[in-house]
NUMARRO-177230 format. One record per residue (C-alpha): residue in three letters; y, z, x. Coordinates in Angstrom, 1 decimal, m for minus. Layout:
residues N
+------+--------+--------+--------+
! roro !      v !      w !      u !
+------+--------+--------+--------+
!  Ala !      Y !      Z !      X !
...
+------+--------+--------+--------+
//
This chain:
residues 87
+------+--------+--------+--------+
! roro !      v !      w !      u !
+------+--------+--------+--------+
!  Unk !  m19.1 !  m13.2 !  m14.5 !
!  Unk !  m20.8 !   m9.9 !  m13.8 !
!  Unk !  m20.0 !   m6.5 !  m15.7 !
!  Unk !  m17.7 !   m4.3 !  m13.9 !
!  Unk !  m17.0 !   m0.6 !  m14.6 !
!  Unk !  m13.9 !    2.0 !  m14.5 !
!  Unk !  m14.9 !    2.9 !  m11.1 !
!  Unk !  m15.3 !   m0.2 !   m9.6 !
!  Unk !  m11.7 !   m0.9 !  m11.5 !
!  Unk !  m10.1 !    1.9 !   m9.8 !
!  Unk !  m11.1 !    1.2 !   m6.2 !
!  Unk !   m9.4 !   m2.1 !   m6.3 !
!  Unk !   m6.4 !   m1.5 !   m8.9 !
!  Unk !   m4.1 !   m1.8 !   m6.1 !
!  Unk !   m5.6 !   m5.3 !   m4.5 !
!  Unk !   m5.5 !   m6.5 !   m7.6 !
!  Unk !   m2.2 !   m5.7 !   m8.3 !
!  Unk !   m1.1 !   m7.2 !   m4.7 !
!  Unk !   m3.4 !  m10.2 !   m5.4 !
!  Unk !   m5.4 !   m9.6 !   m2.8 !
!  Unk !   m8.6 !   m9.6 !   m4.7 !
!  Unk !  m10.3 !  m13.4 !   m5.0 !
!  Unk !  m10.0 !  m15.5 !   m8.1 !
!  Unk !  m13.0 !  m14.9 !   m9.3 !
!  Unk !  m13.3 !  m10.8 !   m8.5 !
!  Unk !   m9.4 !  m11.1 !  m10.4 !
!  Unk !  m10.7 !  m12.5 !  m13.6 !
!  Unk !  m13.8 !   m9.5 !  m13.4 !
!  Unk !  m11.0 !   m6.8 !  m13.4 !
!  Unk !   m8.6 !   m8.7 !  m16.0 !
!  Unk !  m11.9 !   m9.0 !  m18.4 !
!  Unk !  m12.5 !   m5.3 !  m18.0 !
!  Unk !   m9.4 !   m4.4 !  m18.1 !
!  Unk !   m8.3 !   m6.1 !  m21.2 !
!  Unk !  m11.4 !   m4.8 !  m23.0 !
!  Unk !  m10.7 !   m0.9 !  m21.5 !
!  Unk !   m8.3 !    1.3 !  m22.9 !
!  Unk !   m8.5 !    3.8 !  m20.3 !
!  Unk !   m8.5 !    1.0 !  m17.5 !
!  Unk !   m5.6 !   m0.9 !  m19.1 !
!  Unk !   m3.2 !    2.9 !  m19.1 !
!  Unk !   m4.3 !    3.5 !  m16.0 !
!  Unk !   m3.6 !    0.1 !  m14.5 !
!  Unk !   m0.1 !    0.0 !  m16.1 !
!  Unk !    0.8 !    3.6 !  m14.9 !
!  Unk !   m0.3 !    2.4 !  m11.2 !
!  Unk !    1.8 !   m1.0 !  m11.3 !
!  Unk !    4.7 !    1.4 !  m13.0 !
!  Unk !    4.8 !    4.1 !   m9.9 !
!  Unk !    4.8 !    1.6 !   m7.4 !
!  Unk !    7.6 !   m0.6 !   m9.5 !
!  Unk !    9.7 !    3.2 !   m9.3 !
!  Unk !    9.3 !    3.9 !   m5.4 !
!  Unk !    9.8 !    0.2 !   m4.4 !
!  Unk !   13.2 !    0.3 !   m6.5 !
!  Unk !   13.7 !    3.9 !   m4.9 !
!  Unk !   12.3 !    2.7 !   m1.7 !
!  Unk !   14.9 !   m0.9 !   m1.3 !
!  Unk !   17.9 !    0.3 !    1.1 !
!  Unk !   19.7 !   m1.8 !    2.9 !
!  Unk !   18.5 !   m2.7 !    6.4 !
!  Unk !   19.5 !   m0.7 !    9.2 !
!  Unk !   22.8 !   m2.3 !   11.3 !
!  Unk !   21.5 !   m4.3 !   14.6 !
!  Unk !   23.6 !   m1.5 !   16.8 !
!  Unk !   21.5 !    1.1 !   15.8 !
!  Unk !   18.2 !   m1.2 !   16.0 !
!  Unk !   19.3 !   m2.1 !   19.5 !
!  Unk !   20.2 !    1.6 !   20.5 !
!  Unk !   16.6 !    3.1 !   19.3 !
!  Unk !   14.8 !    0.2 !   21.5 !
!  Unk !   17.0 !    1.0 !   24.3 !
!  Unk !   16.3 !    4.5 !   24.1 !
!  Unk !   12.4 !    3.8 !   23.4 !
!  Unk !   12.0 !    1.9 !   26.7 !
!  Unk !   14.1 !    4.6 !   28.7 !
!  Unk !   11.7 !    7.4 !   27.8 !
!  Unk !    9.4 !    8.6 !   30.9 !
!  Unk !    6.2 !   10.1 !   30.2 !
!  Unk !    5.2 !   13.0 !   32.1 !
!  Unk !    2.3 !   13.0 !   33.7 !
!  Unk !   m0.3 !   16.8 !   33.3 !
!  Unk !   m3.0 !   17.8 !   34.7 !
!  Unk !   m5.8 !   20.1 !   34.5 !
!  Unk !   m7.6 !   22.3 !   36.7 !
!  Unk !  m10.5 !   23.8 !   34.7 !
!  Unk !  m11.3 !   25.9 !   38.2 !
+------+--------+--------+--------+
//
């Protein structure tokens, strides 16, 4: 297992929080982690905000009339074609 540091911690706290990160790159954070106070708060405050805005985030999904209403009106829109005559 090679030594990791803060930084290297901090680019990947949020792969390793989706565990996204291989077993083996997992265990290198977990190890430094565990053994880094600043590491460990910083980790814990990351995995607490996104905790807060996926429980502020979670609504209920939106009713199939409107789904179908915003498609409809998606595939109606015309684009409107402009051009340019630099002379």
């Amino acid at each position: 297992m090679r030594e990791v540091d803060c930084g290297f911690v901090e680019e990947r706290v949020h792969q390793f929080l989706d565990g996204e990160l291989t077993e083996n790159e997992a265990d290198e954070l977990r190890h430094h982690i565990h053994a880094c106070a600043h590491c460990l708060d910083e980790t814990d405050l990351v995995d607490a905000l996104r905790k807060l805005v996926r429980r502020s985030c979670a609504c209920p999904p939106a009713p199939d009339t409107l789904r179908l209403r915003i498609v409809a009106h998606i595939k109606t829109v015309s684009v409107t074609r402009i051009e340019f005559d630099p002379s």
